[in-house]
PQR file with spaces between the fields and no chain letter, atoms N, CA, C, O and H, PARSE charges and radii, in Angstrom:
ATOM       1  N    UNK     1     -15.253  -29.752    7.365 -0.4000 1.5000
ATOM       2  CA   UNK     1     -13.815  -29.787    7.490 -0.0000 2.0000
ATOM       3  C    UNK     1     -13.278  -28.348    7.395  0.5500 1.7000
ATOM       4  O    UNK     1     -13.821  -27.524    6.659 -0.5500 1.4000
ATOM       5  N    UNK     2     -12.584  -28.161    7.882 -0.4000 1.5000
ATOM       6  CA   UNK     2     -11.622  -26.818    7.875 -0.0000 2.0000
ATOM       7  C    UNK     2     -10.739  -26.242    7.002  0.5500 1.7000
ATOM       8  O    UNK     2      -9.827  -26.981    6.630 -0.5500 1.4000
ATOM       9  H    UNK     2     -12.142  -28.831    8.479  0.4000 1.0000
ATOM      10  N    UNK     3     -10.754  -25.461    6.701 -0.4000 1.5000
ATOM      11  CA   UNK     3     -10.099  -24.887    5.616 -0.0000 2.0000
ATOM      12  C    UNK     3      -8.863  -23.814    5.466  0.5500 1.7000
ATOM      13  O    UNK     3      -9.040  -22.596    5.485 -0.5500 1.4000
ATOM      14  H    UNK     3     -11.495  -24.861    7.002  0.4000 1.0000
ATOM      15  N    UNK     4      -7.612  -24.436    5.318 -0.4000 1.5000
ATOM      16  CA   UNK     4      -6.479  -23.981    5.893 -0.0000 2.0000
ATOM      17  C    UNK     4      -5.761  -22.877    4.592  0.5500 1.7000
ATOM      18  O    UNK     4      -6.216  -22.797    3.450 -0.5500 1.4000
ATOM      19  H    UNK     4      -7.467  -25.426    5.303  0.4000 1.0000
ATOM      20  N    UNK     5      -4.736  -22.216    5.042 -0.4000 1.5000
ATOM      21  CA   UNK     5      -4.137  -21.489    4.109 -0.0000 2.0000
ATOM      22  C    UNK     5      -3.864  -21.561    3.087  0.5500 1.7000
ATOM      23  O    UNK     5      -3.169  -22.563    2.922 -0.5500 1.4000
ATOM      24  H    UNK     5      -4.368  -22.282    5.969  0.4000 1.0000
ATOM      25  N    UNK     6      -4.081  -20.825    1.878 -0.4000 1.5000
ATOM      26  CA   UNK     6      -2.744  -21.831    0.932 -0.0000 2.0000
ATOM      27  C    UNK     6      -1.794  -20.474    0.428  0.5500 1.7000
ATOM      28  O    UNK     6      -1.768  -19.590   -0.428 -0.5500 1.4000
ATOM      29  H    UNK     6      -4.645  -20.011    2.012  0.4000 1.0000
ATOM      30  N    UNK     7      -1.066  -20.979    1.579 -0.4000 1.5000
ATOM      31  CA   UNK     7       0.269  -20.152    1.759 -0.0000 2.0000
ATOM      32  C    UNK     7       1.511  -19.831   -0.222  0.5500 1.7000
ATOM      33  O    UNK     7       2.256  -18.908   -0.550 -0.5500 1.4000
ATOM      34  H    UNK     7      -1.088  -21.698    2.274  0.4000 1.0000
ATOM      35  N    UNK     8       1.289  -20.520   -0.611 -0.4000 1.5000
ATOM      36  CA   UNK     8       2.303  -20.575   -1.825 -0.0000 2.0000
ATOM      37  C    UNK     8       1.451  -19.355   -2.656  0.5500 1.7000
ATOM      38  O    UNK     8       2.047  -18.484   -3.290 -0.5500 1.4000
ATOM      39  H    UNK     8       0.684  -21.270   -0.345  0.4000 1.0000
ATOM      40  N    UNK     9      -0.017  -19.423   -2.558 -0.4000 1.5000
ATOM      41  CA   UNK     9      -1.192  -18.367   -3.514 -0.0000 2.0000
ATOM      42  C    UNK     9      -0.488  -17.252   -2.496  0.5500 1.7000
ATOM      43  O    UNK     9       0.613  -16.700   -2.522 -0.5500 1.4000
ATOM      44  H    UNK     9      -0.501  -20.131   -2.043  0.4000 1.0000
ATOM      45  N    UNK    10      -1.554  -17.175   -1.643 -0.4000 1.5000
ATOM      46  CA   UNK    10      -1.326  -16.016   -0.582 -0.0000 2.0000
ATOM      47  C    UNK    10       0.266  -15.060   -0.537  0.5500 1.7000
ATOM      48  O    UNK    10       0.216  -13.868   -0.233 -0.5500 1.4000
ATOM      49  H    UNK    10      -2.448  -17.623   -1.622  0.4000 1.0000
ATOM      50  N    UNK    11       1.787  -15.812   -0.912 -0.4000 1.5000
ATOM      51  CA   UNK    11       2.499  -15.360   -0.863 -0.0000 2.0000
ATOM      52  C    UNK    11       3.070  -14.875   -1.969  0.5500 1.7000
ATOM      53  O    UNK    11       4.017  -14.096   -1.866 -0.5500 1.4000
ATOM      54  H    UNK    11       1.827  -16.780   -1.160  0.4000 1.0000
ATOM      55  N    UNK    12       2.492  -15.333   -3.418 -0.4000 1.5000
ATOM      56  CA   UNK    12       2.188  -14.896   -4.154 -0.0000 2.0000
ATOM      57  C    UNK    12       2.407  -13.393   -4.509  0.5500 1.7000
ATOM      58  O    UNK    12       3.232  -12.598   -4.959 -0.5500 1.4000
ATOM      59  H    UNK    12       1.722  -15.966   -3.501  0.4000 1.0000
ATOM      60  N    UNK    13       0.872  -13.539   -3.915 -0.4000 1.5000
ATOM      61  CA   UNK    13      -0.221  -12.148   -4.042 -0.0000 2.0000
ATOM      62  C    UNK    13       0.487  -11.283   -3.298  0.5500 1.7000
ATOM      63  O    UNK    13       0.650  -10.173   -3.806 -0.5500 1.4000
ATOM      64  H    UNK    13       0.202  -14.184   -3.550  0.4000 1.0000
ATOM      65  N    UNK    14       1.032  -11.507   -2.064 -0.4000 1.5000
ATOM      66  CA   UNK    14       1.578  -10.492   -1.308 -0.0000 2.0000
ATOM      67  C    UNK    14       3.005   -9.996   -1.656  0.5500 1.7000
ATOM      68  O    UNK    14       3.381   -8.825   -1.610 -0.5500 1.4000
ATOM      69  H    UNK    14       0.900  -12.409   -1.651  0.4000 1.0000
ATOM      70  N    UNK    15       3.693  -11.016   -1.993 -0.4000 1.5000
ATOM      71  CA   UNK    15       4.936  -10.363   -2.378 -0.0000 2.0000
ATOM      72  C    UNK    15       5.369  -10.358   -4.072  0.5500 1.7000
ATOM      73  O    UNK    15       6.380   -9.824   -4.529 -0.5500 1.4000
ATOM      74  H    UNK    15       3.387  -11.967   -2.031  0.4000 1.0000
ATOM      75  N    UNK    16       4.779  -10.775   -4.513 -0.4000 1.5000
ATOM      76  CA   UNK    16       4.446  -10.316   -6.398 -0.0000 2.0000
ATOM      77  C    UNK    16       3.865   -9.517   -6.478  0.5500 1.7000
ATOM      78  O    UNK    16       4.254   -8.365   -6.670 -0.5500 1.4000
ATOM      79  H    UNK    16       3.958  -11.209   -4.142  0.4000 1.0000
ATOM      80  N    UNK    17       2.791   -9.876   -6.357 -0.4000 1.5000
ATOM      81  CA   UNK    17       1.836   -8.908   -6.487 -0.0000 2.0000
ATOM      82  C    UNK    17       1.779   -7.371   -6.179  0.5500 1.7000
ATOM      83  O    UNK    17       1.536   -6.393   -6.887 -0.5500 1.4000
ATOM      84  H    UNK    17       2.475  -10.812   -6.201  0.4000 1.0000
ATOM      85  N    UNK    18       2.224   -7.593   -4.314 -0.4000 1.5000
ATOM      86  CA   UNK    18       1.996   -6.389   -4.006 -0.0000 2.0000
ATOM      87  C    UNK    18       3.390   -5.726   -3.824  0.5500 1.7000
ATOM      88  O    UNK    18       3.404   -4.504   -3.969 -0.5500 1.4000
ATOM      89  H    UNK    18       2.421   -8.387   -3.739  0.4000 1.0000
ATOM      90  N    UNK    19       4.349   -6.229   -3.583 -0.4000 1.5000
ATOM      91  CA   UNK    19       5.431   -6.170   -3.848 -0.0000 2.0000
ATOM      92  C    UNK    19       6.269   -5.577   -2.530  0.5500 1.7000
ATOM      93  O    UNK    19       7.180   -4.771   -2.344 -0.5500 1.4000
ATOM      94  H    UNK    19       4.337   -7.222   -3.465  0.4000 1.0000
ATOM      95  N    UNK    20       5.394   -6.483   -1.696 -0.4000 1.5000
ATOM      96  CA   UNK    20       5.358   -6.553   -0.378 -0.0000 2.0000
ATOM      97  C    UNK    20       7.286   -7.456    0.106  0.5500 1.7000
ATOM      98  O    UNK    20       7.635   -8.488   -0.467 -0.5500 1.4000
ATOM      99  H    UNK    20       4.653   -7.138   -1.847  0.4000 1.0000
ATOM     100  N    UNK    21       7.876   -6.999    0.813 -0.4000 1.5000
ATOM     101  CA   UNK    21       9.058   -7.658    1.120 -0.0000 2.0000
ATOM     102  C    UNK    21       8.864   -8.885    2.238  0.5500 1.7000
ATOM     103  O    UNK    21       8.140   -8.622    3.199 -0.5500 1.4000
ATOM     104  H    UNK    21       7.592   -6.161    1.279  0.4000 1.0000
ATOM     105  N    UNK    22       9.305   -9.847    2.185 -0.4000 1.5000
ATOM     106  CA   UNK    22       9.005  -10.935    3.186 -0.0000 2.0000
ATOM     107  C    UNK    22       8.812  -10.646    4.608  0.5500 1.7000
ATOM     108  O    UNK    22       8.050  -11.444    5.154 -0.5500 1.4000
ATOM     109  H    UNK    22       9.893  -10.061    1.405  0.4000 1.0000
ATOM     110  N    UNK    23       9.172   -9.957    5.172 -0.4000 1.5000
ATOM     111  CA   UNK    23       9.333   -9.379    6.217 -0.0000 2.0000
ATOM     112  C    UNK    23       7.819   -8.173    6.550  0.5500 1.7000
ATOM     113  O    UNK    23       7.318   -7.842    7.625 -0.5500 1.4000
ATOM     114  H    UNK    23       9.791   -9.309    4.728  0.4000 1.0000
ATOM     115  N    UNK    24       7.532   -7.862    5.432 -0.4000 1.5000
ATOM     116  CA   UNK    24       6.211   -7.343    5.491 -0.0000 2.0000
ATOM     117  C    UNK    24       5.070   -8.097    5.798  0.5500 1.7000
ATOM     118  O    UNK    24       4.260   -7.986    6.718 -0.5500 1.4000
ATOM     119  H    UNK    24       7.939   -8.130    4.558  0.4000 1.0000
ATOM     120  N    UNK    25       5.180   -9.155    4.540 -0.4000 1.5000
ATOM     121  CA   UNK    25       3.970   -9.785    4.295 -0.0000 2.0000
ATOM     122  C    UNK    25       3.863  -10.863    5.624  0.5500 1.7000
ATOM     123  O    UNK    25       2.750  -11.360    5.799 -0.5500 1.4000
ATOM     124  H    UNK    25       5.838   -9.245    3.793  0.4000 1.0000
ATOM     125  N    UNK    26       4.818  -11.203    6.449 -0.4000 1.5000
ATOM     126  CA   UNK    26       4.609  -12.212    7.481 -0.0000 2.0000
ATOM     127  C    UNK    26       4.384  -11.355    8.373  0.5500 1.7000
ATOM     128  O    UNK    26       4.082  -11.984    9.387 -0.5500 1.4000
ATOM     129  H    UNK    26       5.722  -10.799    6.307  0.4000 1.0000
ATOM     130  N    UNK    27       4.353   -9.913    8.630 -0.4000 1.5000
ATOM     131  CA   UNK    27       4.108   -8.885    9.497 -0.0000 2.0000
ATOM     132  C    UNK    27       2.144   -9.076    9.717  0.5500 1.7000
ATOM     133  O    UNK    27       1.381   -8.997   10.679 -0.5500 1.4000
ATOM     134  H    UNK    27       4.598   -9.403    7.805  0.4000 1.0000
ATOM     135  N    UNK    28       2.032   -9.275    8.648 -0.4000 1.5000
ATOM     136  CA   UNK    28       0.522   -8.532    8.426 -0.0000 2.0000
ATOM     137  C    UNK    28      -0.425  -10.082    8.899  0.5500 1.7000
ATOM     138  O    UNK    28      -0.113  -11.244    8.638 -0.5500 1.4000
ATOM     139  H    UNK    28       2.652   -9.338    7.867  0.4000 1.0000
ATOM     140  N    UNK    29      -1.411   -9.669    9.520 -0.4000 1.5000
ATOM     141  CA   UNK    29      -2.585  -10.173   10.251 -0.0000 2.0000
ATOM     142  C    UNK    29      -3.354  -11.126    8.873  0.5500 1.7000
ATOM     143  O    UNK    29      -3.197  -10.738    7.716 -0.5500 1.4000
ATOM     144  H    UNK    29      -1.664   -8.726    9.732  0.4000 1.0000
ATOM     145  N    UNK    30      -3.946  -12.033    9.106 -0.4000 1.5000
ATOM     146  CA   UNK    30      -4.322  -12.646    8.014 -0.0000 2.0000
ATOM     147  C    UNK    30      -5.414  -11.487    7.197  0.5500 1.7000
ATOM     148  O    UNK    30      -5.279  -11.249    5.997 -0.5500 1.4000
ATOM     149  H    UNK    30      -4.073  -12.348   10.047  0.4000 1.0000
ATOM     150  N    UNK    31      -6.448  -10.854    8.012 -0.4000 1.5000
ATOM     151  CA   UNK    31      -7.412   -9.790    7.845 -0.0000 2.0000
ATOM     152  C    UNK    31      -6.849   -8.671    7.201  0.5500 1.7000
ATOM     153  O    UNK    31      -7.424   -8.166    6.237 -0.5500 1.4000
ATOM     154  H    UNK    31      -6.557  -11.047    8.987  0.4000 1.0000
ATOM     155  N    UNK    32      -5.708   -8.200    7.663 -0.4000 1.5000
ATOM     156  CA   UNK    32      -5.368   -7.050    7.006 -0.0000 2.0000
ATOM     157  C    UNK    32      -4.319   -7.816    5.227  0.5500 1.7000
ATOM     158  O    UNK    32      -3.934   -7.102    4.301 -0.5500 1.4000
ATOM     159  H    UNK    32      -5.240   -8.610    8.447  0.4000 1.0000
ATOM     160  N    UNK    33      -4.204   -8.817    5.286 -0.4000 1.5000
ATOM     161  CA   UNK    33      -3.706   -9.977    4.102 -0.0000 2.0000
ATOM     162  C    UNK    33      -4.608   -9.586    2.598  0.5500 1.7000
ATOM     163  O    UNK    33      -4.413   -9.184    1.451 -0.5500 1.4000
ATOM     164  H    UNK    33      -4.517   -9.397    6.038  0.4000 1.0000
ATOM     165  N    UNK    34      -5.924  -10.106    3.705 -0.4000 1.5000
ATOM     166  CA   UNK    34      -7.162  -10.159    2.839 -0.0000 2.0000
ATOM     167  C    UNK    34      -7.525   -8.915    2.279  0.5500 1.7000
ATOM     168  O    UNK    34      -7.894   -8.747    1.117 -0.5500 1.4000
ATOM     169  H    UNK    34      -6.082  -10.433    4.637  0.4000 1.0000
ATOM     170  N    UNK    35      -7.400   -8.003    3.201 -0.4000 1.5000
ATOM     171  CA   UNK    35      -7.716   -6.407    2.800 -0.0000 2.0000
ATOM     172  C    UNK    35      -7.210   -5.989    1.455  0.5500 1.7000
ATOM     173  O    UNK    35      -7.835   -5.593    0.471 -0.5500 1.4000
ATOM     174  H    UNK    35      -7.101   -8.141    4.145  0.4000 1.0000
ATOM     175  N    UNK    36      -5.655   -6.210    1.689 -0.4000 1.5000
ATOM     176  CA   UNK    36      -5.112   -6.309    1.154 -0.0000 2.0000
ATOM     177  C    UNK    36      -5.209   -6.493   -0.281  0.5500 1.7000
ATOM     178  O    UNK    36      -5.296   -5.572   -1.093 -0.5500 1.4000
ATOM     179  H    UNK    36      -5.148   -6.532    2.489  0.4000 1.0000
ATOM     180  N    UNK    37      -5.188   -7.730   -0.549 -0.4000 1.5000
ATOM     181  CA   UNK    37      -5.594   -8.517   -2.055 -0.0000 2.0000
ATOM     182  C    UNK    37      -6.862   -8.564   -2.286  0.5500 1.7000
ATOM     183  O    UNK    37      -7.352   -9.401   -3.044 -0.5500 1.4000
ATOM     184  H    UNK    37      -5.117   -8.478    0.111  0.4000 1.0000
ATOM     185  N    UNK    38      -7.574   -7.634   -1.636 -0.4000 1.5000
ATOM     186  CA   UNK    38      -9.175   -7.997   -1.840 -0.0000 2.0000
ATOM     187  C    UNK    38     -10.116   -8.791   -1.988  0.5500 1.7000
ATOM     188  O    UNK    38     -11.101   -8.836   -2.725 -0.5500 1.4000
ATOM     189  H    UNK    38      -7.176   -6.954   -1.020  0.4000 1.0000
ATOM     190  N    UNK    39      -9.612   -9.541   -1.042 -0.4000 1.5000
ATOM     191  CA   UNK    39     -11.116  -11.153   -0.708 -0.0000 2.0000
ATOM     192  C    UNK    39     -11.838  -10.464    0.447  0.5500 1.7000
ATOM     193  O    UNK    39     -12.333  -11.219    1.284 -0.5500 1.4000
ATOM     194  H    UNK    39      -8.812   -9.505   -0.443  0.4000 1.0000
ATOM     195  N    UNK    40     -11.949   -9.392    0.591 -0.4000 1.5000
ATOM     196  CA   UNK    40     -13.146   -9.133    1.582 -0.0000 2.0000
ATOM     197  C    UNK    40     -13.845   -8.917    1.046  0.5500 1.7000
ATOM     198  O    UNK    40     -13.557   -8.475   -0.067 -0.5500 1.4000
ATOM     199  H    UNK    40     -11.547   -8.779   -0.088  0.4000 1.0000
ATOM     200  N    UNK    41     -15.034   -9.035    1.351 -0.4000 1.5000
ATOM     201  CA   UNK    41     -16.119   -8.946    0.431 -0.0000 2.0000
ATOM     202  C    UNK    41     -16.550   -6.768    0.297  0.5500 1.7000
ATOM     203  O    UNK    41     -16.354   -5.800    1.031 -0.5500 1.4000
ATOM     204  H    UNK    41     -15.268   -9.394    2.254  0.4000 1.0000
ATOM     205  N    UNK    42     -17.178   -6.997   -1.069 -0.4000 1.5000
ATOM     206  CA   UNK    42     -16.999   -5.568   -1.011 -0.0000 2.0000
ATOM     207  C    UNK    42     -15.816   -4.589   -1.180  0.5500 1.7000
ATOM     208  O    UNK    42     -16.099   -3.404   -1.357 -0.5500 1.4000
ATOM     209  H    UNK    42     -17.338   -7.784   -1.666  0.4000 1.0000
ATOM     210  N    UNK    43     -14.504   -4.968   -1.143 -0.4000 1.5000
ATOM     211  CA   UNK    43     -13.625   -4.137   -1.615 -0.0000 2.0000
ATOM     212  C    UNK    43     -12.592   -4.430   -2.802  0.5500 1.7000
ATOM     213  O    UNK    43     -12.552   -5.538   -3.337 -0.5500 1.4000
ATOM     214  H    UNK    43     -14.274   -5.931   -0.999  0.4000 1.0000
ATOM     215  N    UNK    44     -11.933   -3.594   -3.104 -0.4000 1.5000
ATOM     216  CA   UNK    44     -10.920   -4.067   -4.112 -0.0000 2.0000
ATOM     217  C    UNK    44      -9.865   -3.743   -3.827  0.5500 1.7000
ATOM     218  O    UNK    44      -9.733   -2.973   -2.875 -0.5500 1.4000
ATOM     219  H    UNK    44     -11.966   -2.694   -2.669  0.4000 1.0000
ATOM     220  N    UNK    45      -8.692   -4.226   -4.568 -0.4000 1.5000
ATOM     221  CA   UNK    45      -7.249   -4.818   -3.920 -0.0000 2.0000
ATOM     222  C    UNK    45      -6.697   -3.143   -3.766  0.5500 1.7000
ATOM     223  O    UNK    45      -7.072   -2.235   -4.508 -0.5500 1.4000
ATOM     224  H    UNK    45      -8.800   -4.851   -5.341  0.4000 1.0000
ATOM     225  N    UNK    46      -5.941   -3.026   -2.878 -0.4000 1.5000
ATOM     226  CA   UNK    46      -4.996   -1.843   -2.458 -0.0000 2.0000
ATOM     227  C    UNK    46      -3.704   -2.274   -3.413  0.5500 1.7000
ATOM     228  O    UNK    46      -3.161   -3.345   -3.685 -0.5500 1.4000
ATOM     229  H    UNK    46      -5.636   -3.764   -2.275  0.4000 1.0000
ATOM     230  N    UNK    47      -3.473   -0.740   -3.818 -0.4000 1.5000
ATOM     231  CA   UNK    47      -2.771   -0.957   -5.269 -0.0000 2.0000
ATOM     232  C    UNK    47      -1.120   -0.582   -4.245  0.5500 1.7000
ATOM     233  O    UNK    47      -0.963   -0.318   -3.053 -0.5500 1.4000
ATOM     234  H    UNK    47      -3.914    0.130   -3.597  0.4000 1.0000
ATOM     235  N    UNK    48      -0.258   -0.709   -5.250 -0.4000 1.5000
ATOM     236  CA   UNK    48       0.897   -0.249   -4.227 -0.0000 2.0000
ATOM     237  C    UNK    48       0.834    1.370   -4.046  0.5500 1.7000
ATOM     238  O    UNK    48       1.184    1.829   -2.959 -0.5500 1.4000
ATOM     239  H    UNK    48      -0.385   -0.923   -6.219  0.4000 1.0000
ATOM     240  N    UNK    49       0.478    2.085   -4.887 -0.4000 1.5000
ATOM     241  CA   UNK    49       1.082    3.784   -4.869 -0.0000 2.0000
ATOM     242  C    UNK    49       0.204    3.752   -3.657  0.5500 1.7000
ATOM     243  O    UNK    49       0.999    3.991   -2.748 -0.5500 1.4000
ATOM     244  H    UNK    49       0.193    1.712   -5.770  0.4000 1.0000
ATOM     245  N    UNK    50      -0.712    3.631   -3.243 -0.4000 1.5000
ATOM     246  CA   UNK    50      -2.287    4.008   -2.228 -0.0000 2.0000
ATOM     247  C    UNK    50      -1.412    3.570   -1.339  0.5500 1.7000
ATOM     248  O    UNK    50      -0.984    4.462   -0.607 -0.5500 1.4000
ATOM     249  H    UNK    50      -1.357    3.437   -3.981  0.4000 1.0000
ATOM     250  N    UNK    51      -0.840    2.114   -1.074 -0.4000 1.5000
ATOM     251  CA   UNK    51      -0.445    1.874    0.158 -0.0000 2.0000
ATOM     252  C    UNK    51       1.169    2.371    0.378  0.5500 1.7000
ATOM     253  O    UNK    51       1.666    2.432    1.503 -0.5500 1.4000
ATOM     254  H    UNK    51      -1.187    1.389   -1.669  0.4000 1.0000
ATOM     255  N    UNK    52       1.860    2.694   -0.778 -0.4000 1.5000
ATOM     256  CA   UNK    52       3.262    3.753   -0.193 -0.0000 2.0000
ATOM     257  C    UNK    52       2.568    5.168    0.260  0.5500 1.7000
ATOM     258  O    UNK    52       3.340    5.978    0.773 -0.5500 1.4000
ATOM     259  H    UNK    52       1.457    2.644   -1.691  0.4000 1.0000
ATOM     260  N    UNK    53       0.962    5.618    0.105 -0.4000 1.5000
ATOM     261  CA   UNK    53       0.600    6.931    0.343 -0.0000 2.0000
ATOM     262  C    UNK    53       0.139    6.289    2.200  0.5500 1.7000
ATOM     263  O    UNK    53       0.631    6.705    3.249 -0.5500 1.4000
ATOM     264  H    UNK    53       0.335    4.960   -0.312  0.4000 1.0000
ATOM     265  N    UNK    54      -0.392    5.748    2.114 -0.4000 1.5000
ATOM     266  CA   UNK    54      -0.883    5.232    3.976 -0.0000 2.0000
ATOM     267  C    UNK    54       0.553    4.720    4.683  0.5500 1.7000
ATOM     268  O    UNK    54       0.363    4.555    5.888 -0.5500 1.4000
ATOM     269  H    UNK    54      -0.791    5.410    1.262  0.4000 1.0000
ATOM     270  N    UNK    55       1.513    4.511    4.406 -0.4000 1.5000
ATOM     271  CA   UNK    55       2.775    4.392    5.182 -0.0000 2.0000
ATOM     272  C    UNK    55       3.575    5.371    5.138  0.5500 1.7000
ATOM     273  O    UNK    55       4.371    5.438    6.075 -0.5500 1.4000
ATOM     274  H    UNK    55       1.667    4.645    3.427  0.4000 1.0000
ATOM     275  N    UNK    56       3.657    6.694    3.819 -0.4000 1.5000
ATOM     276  CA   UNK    56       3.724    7.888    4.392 -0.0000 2.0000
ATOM     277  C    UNK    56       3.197    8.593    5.032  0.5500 1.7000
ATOM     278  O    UNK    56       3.770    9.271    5.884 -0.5500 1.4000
ATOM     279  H    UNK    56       3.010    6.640    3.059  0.4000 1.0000
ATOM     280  N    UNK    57       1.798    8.632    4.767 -0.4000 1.5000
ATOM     281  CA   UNK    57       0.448    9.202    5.791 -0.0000 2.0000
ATOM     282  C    UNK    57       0.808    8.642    7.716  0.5500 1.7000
ATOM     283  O    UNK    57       0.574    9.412    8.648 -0.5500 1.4000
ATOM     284  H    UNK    57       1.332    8.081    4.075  0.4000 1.0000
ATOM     285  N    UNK    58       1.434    7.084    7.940 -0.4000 1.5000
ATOM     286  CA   UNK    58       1.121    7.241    8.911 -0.0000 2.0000
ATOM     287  C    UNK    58       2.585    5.995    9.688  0.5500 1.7000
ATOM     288  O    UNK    58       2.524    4.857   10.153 -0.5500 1.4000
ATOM     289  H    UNK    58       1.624    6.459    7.183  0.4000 1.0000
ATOM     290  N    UNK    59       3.413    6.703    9.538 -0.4000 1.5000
ATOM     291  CA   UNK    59       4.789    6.070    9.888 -0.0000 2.0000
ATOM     292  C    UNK    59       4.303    5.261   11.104  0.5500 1.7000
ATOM     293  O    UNK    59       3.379    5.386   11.909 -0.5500 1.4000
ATOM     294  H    UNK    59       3.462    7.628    9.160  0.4000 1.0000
ATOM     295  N    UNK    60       5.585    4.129   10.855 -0.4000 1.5000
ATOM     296  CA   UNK    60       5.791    3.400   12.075 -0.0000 2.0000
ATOM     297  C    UNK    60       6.396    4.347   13.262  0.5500 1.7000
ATOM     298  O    UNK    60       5.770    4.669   14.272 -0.5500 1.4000
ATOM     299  H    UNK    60       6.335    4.028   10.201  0.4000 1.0000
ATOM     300  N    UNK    61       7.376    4.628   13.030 -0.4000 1.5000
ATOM     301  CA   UNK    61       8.402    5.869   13.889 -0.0000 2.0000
ATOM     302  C    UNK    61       8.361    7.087   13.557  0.5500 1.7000
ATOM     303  O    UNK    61       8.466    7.455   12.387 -0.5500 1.4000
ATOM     304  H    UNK    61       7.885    4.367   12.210  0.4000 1.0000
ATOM     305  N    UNK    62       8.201    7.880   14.563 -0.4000 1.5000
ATOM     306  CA   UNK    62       8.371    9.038   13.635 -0.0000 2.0000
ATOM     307  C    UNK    62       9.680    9.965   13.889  0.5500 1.7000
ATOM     308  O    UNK    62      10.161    9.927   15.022 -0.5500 1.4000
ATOM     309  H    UNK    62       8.116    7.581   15.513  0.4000 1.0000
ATOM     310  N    UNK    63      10.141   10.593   13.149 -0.4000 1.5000
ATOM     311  CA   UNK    63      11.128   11.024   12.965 -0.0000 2.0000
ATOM     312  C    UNK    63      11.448   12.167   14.308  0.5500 1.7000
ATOM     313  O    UNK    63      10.835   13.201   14.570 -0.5500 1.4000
ATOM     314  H    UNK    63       9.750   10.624   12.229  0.4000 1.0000
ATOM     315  N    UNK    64      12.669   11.536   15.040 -0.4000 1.5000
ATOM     316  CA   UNK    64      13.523   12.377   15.593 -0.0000 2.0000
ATOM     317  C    UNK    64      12.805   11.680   17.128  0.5500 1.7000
ATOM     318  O    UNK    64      13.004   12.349   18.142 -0.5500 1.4000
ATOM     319  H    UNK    64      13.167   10.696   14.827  0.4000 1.0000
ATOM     320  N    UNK    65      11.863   10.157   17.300 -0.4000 1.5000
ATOM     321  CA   UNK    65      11.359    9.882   18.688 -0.0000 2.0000
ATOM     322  C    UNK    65      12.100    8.998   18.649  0.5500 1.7000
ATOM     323  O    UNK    65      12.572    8.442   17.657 -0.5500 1.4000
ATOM     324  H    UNK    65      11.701    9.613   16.476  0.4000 1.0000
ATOM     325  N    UNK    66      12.294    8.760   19.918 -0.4000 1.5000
ATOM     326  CA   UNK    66      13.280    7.445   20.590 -0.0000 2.0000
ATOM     327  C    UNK    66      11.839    6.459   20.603  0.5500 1.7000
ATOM     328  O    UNK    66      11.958    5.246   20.781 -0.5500 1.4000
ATOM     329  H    UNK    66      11.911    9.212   20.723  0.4000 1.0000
ATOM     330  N    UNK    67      10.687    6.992   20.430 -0.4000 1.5000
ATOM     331  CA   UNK    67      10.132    5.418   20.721 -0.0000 2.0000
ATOM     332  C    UNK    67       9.814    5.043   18.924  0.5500 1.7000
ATOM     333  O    UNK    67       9.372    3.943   18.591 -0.5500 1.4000
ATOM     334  H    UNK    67      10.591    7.976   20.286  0.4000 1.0000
């Protein structure tokens, strides 16, 4: 049998936890979710300061482009 989300944990983790805004956490790929909170195997959870340092490191827009 298949094994489906469980969205109430998962949203949790992402927006408690990580302190992710709703609009973020429904942004993100289930994989990069997982990355995330660390159920991949082999890694551990991305803390917030690390991930405000990779969204300064690597903007959506960058400043002063029309795209």
């Amino acid at each position: 049998m298949a094994q489906g989300f469980d969205w109430p944990v998962l949203m949790r983790a992402g927006m408690r936890g990580l302190g992710l805004s709703p609009e973020r956490f429904w942004a993100l790929t289930p994989a990069e979710l997982q990355l995330l909170i660390g159920e991949a195997q082999g890694t551990k959870p991305m803390g917030r300061q690390r991930l405000d340092e990779l969204i300064a490191a690597f903007p959506d827009k960058i400043e002063g482009s029309s795209k």
